[in-house]
SETORKE-309373 format. One record per residue (C-alpha): residue in three letters; x, y, z. Coordinates in steps of 0.05 Angstrom, whole numbers. Example, Ala and Ser with C-alpha at 12.3 -4.5 7.8 and 13.67 -1.06 7.14 Angstrom:
2
> res/X/Y/Z
> ALA/246/-90/156
> SER/273/-21/143
***
This chain:
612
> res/X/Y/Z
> UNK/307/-933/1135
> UNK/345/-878/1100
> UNK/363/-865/1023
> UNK/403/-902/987
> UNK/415/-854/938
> UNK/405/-784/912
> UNK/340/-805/869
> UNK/301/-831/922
> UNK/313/-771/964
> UNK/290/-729/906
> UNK/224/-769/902
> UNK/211/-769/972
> UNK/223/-692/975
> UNK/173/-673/919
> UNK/124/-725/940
> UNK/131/-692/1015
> UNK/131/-619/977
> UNK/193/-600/1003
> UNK/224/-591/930
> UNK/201/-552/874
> UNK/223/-568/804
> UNK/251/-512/755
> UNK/232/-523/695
> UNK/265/-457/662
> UNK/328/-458/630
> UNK/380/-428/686
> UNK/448/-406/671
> UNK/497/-442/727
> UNK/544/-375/719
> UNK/515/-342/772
> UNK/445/-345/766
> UNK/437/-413/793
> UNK/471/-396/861
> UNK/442/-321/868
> UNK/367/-360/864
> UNK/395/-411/912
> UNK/421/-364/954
> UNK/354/-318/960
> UNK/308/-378/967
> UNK/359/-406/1018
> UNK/344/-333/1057
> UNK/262/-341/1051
> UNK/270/-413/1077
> UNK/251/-438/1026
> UNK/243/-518/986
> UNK/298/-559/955
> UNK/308/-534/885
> UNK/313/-587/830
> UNK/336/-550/765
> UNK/315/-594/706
> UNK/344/-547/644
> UNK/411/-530/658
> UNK/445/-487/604
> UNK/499/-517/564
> UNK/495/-576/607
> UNK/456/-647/599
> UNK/453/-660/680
> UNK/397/-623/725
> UNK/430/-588/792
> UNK/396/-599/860
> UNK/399/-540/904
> UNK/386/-524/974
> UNK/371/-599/1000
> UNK/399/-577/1075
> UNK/371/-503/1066
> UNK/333/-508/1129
> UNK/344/-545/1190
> UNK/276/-578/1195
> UNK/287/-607/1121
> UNK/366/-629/1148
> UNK/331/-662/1207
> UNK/278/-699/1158
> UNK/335/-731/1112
> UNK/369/-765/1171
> UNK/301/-777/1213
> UNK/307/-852/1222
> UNK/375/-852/1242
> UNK/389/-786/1283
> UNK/361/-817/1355
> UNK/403/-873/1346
> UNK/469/-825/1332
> UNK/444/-787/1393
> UNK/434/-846/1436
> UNK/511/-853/1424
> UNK/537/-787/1442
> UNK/494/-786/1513
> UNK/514/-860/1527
> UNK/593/-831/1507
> UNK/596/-898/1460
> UNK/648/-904/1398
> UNK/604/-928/1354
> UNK/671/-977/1332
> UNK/657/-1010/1400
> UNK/585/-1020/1410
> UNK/588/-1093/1405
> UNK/638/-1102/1450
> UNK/624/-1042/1495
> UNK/547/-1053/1504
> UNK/525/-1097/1473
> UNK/460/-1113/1429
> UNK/418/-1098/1501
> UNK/417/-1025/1491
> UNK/391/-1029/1417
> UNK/455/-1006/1387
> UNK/487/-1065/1360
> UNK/441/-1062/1288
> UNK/465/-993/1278
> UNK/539/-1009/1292
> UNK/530/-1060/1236
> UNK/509/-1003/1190
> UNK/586/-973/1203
> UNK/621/-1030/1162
> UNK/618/-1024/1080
> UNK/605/-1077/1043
> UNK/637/-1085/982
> UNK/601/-1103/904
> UNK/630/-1125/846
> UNK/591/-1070/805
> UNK/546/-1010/818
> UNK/509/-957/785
> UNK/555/-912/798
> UNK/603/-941/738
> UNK/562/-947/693
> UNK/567/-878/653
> UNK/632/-830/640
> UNK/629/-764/621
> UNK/691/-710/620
> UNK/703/-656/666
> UNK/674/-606/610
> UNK/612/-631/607
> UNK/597/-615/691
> UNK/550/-569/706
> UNK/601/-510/716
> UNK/572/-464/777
> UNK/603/-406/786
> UNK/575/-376/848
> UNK/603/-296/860
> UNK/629/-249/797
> UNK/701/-245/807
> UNK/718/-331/817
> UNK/763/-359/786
> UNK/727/-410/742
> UNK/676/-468/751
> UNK/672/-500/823
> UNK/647/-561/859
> UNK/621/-544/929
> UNK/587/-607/953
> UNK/652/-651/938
> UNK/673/-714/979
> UNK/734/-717/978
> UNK/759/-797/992
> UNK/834/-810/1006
> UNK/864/-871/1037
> UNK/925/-872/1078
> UNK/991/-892/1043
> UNK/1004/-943/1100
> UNK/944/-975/1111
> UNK/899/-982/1053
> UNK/826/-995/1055
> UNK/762/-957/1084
> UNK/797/-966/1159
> UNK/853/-914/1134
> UNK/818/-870/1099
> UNK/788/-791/1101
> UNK/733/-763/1070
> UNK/728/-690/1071
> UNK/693/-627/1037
> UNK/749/-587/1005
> UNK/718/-544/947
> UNK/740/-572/880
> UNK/758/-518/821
> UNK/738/-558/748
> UNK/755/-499/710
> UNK/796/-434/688
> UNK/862/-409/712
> UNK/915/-455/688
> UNK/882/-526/699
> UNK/881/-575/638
> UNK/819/-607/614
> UNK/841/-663/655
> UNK/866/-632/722
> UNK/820/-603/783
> UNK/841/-562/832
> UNK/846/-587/908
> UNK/826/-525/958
> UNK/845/-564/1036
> UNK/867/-522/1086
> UNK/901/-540/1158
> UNK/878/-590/1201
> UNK/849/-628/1147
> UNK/852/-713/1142
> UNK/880/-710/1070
> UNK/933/-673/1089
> UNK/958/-731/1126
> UNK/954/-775/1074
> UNK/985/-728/1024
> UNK/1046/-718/1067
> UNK/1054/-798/1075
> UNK/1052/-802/992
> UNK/1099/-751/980
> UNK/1143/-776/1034
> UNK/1147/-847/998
> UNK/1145/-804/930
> UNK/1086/-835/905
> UNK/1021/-803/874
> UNK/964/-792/917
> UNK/897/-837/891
> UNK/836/-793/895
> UNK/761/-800/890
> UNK/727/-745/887
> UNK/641/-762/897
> UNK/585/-723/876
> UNK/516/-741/898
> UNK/498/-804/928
> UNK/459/-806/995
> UNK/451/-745/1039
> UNK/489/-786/1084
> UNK/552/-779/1046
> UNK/553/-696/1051
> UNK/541/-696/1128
> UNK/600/-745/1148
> UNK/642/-710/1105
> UNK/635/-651/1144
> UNK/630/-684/1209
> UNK/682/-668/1269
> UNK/689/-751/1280
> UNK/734/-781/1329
> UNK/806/-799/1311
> UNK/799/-870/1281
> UNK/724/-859/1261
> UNK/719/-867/1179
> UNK/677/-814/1154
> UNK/656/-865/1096
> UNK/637/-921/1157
> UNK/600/-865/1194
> UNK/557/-844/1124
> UNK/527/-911/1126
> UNK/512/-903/1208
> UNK/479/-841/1186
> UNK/448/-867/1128
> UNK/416/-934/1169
> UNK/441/-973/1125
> UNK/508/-1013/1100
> UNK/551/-968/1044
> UNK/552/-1001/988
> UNK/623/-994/955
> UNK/660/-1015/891
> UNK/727/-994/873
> UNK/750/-953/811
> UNK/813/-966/777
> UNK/858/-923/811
> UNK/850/-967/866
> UNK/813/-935/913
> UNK/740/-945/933
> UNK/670/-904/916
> UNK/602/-912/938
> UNK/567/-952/889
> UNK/497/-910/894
> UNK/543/-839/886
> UNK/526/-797/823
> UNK/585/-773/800
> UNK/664/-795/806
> UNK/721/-757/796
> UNK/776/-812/792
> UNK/854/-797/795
> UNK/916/-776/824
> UNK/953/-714/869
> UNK/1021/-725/826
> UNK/1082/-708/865
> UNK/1102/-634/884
> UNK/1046/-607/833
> UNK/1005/-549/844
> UNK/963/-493/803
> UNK/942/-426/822
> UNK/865/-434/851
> UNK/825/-390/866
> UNK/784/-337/875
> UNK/729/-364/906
> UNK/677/-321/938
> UNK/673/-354/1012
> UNK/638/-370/1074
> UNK/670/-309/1110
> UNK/639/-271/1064
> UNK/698/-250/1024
> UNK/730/-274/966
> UNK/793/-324/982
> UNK/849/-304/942
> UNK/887/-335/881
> UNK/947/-394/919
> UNK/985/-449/903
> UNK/945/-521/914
> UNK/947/-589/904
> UNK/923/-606/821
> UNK/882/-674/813
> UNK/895/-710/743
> UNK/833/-742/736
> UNK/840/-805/694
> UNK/769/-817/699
> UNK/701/-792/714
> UNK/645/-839/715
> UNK/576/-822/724
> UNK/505/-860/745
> UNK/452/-868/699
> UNK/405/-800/716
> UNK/459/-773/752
> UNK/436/-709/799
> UNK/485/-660/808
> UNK/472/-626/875
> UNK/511/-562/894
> UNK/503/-512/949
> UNK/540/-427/941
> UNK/569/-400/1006
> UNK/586/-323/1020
> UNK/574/-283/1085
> UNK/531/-323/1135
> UNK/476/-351/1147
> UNK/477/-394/1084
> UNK/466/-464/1075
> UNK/529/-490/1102
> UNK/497/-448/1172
> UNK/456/-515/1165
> UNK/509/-565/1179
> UNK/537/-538/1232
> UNK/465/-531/1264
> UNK/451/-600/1250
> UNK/525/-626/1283
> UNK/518/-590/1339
> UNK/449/-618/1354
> UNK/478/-682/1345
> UNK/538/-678/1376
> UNK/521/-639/1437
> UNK/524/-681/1491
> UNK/593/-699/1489
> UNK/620/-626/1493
> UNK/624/-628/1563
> UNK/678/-689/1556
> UNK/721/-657/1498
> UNK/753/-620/1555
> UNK/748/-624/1633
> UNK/700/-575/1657
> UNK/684/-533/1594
> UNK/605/-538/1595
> UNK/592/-506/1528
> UNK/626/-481/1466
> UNK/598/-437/1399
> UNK/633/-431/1348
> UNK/605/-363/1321
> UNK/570/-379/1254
> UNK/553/-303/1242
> UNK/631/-282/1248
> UNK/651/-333/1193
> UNK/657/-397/1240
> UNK/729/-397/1257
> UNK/749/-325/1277
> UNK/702/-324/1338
> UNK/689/-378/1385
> UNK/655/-376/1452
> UNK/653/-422/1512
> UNK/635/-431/1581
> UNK/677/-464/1623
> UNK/690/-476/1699
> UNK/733/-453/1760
> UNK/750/-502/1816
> UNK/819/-502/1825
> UNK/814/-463/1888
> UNK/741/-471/1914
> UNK/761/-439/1979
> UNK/788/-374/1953
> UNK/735/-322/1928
> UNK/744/-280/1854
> UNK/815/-311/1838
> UNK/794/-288/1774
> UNK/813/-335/1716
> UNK/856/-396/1727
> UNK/821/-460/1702
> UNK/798/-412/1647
> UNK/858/-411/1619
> UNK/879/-485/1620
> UNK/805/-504/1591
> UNK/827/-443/1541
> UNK/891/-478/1521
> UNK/860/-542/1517
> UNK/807/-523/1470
> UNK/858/-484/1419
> UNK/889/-555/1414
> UNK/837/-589/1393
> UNK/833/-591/1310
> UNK/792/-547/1275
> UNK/771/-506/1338
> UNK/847/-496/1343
> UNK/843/-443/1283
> UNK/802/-401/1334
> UNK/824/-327/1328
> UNK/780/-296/1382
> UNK/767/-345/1438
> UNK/722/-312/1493
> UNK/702/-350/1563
> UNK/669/-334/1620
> UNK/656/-385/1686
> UNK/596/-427/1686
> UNK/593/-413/1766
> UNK/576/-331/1759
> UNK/514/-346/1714
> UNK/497/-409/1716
> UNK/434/-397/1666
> UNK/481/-359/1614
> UNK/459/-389/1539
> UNK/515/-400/1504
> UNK/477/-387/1438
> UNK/444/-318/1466
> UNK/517/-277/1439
> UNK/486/-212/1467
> UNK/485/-247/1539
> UNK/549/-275/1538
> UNK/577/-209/1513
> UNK/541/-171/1576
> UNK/570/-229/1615
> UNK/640/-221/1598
> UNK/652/-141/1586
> UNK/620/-134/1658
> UNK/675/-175/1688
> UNK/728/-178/1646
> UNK/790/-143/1670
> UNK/833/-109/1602
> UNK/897/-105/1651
> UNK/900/-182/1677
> UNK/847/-224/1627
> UNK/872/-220/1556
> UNK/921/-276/1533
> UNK/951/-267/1459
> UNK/992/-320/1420
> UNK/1032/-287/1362
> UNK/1063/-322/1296
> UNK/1018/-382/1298
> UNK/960/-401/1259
> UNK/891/-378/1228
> UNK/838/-400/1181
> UNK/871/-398/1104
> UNK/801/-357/1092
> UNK/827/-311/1136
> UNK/862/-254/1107
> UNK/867/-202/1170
> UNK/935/-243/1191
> UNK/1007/-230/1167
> UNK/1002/-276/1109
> UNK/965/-332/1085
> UNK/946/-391/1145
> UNK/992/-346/1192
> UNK/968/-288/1244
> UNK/956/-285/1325
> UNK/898/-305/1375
> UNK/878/-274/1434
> UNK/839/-305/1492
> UNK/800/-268/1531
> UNK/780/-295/1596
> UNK/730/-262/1654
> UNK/717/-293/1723
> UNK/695/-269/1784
> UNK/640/-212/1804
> UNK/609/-153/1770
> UNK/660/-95/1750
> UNK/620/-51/1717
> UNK/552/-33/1693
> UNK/553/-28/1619
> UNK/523/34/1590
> UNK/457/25/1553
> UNK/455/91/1519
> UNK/503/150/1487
> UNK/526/201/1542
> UNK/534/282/1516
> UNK/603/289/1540
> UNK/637/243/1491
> UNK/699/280/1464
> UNK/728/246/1400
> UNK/794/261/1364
> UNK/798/289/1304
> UNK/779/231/1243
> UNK/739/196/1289
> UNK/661/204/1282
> UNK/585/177/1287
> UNK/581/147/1358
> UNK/546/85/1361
> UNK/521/43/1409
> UNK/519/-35/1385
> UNK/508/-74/1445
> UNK/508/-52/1520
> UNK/585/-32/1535
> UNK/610/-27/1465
> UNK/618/36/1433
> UNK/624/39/1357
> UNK/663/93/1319
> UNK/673/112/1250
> UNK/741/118/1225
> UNK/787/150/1164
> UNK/798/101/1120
> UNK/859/53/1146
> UNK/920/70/1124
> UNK/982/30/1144
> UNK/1026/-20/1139
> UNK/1014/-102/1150
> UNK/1027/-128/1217
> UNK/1037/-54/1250
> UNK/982/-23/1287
> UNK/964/33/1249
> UNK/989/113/1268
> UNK/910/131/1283
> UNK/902/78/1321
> UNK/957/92/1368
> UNK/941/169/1372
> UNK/872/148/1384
> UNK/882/114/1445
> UNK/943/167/1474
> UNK/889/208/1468
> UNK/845/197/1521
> UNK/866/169/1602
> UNK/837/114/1648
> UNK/794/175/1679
> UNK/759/202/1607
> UNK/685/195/1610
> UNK/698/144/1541
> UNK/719/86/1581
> UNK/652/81/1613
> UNK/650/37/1552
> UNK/698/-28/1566
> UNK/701/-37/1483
> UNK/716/7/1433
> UNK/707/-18/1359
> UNK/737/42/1296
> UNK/700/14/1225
> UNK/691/45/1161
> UNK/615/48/1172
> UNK/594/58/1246
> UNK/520/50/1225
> UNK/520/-13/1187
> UNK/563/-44/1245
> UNK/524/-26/1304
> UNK/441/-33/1260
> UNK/447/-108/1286
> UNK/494/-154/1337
> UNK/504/-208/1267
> UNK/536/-135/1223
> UNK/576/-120/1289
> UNK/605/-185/1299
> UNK/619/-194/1219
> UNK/656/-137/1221
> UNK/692/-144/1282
> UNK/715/-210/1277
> UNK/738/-217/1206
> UNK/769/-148/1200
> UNK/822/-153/1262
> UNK/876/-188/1272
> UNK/886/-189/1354
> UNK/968/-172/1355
> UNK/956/-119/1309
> UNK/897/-86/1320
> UNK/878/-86/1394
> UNK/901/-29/1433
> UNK/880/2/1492
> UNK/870/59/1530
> UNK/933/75/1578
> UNK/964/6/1551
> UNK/1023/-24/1587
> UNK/1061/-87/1582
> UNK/1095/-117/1642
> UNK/1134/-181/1640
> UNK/1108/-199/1570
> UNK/1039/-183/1596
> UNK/1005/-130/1556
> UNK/940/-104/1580
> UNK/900/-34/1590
> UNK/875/-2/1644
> UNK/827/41/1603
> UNK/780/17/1548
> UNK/808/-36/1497
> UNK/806/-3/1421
> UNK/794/-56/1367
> UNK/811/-38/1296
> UNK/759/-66/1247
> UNK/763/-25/1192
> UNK/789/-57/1131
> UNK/857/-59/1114
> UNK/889/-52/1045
> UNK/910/-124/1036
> UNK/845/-159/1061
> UNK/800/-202/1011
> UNK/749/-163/973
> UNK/675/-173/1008
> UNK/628/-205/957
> UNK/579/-172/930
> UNK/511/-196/875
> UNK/524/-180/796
> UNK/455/-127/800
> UNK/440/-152/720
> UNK/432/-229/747
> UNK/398/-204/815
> UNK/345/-167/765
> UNK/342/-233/726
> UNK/322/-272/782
> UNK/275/-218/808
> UNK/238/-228/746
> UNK/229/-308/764
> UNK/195/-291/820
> UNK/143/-247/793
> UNK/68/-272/785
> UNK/74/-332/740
> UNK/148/-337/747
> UNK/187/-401/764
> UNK/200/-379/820
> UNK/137/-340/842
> UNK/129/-352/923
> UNK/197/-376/938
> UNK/234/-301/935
***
């Protein structure tokens, strides 16, 4: 069955030579996540770094770096998990549902915790100090923990049945935290947040455990998009094949009794710090806020405690793993998270949450031919209610029923699909003053911003253009034509210059510039950047730049725009704005002096020889 622990998955690993041991002394500023990050990009083993500097515990690296490796942790239990997403079973239920019959029952068991009196776990405490303190880009804000587990329990019902367990990066050091105190980074639509409102509302401290380590199982199903009612800390032991062994710590609350580390405390009423910066998975730094602080009473630690870590920036990186691995999992119940929505994607390329694509259905009138989008936009609305996919910025859908063999995952296709039926006057839907992704800083302030939906139906409109024509007249600041994809045209802009929230004076000129008959809106989209041949070299630059460099209210325009009874559409070419704007987040970018030190690793006879 699966591992019980973070040592036996270690063993198994090296004895299945899917981990290599560094034996080198690494510094964990930087170093240790620039070589995780490059061997992550080679596809490369698990890293198990055995001489960490000023630190006594080794760091485990990379352990979901590729998806075959993901799949090999969780081998003995992923059919069964699957099993339960075709069959549409809460795992809660299975006894009562199904029944032993279908084989299911002896995994539903795994689901309930049982409790111990003592565990390894406890056994050891150490201070927040003497962590391994990873500090992954150049300009964050101090020490960080990115694999946390993050265990709260509800206020009103105590126990494992009320509780959340989520990954919400953990800051350990710098800015103004005490020795004692860690910094709590969750964002919206996050479990704890529920729990935290329930405390303060009774005006009581918050308990939390904060895990480290422990079984693989532990990382995934605190990431995991679970049902409401489904205990991530009930579904690690599902995953894991095996019932969770808990104790509790002396705040009250429980821990897994095979976990490495344990941060132990409290959330103390109305107390934040500034956290922050962080270099993120959007590929920008998040910026210095206001967030919950942790007083951590205690922090106990197993004998040979592992601490395993992971370093996130623009994507693909590790956490491009996860969501690889849920997905495969979780697949087969798309089609019944809303009525007749086939497929979704949830870009990973464009930072997760500002893009998100889906294929969904039209049969409200199955008599009428080309409505153009109706059910689309119920299915649309549907799907920006449903948690996390709610902090969607871009949602694009097309109908299942006008290509029926579309991939969802081929984002070329589905953009061919779309701009070649999409009509810019009828088929773009925006909200304004609602809410985005904290990591998302192309809004009007922090969680807040606009969405747009973009919905095409119905035949053929146009044939996209596949190459450059020679009587492309520009405006003046506006240079290097580029085509990206079939249908969008890229253009290289000024610099932006502007104010937040308005849609800057180029932008508008731009547009005003040109009519529906101009030879430019052969092209249906028009994307201005800073760098028009970095954006359009590959569909993953476009897309990163697109998508996390516009905010839809303020930066889509359009060629002979118009708005009609709160309607705003174009009957020319719709203009995005990606360039960046003066109050995004910085992009991150490698410290060249610790890139050089790990180039010099991977030389002949370096620790790292064949891995980068």
């Amino acid at each position: 069955m699966g591992y019980r622990n973070l040592q036996e998955t270690v063993a198994d690993l090296e004895r299945t030579a899917q981990l290599r041991r560094i034996d080198v002394e690494v510094d964990p500023c930087l170093e240790v996540g620039a070589i995780q990050r490059r061997v992550y990009a080679a596809g490369g083993p698990a890293l198990l770094f055995t001489k960490v500097k000023g630190c006594d515990f080794p760091m485990l690296g990379n352990l979901f770096g590729t998806l075959a490796r993901a799949r090999y942790l969780f081998r003995d239990t992923l059919p069964a998990i699957e099993r339960l997403v075709a069959l549409k079973v809460d795992p809660g239920s299975v006894f009562r549902e199904i029944g032993a019959s279908l084989g299911l029952a002896r995994h539903a068991w795994h689901l309930l915790p049982k409790s111990a009196s003592k565990g390894p776990l406890l056994q050891h405490a150490t201070t927040l100090a003497q962590l391994p303190q990873l500090v992954s880009w150049p300009e964050d804000g101090g020490a960080f923990i990115t694999l946390p587990q993050v265990y709260t329990e509800s206020p009103d019902k105590s126990g494992w049945q009320g509780s959340n367990l989520g990954m919400y990066r953990v800051q350990i050091s710098g800015g103004e935290y005490a020795p004692d105190e860690a910094g709590l980074h969750y964002q919206l639509h996050r479990g704890i947040g529920v729990h935290h409102t329930a405390a303060l509302g009774k005006g009581q401290p918050l308990p939390v455990n904060v895990f480290v380590g422990g079984p693989p199982s532990l990382a995934l199903a605190a990431v995991m998009p679970l049902p409401e009612g489904m205990p991530e800390l009930a579904f690690a032991g599902l995953l894991s094949g095996h019932r969770l062994s808990v104790v509790k710590t002396p705040n009250g609350l429980l821990a897994p009794a095979e976990a490495d580390f344990c941060l132990s405390g409290y959330i103390l009423p109305g107390q934040t710090r500034p956290e922050g910066p962080f270099g993120d998975h959007l590929g920008y730094y998040s910026l210095t806020h206001d967030f919950p602080v942790m007083k951590v009473t205690q922090l106990f630690h197993r004998p040979g405690a592992i601490w395993p870590f992971t370093t996130v920036g623009r994507p693909p990186q590790e956490d491009t793993t996860f969501g690889d691995l849920i997905h495969e999992m979780t697949g087969a119940a798309i089609p019944d998270l809303v009525p007749g929505v086939r497929a979704i994607h949830a870009v990973d390329v464009a930072g997760v949450h500002p893009l998100l694509l889906a294929i969904g259905s039209e049969r409200y009138l199955p008599y009428v031919e080309n409505t153009g989008p109706q059910e689309l936009l119920t299915q649309a609305n549907a799907l920006l209610g449903q948690g996390q996919l709610s902090l969607a910025k871009y949602l694009l859908i097309v109908n299942e029923k006008d290509q029926p063999e579309l991939d969802i995952h081929d984002i070329g296709a589905f953009l061919h699909s779309l701009l070649s039926r999409i009509d810019w006057r009828r088929d773009l839907h925006f909200q304004t003053c609602t809410t985005i992704d904290t990591l998302d800083y192309s809004g009007s302030a922090l969680n807040a911003g606009s969405k747009v939906v973009m919905a095409a139906s119905g035949p053929v409109r146009r044939r996209l253009p596949t190459e450059l024509s020679g009587d492309l007249r520009l405006p003046t600041g506006f240079s290097k034509p580029q085509l990206a994809v079939p249908g969008v045209l890229v253009l290289q802009g000024e610099p932006w210059r502007g104010e937040r929230s308005v849609p800057s004076a180029d932008l508008l000129a731009f547009c005003r510039s040109y009519t529906q008959e101009d030879a430019i809106n052969a092209f249906p989209l028009i994307v201005i950047v800073d760098d028009a041949e970095f954006s359009a070299q590959k569909l993953e630059n476009l897309l990163w730049v697109v998508f996390t460099r516009s905010a839809p209210a303020n930066d889509i325009e359009g060629i002979e725009s118009f708005s009609h009874a709160k309607h705003w559409g174009c009957s020319g070419s719709l203009v995005i704005d990606a360039r960046s704007k003066s109050f995004h987040a910085p992009p991150l970018e490698d410290d060249l002096d610790v890139e050089r030190r790990v180039d010099a690793l991977g030389v002949t006879g370096g620790a790292l020889h064949g891995l980068i």
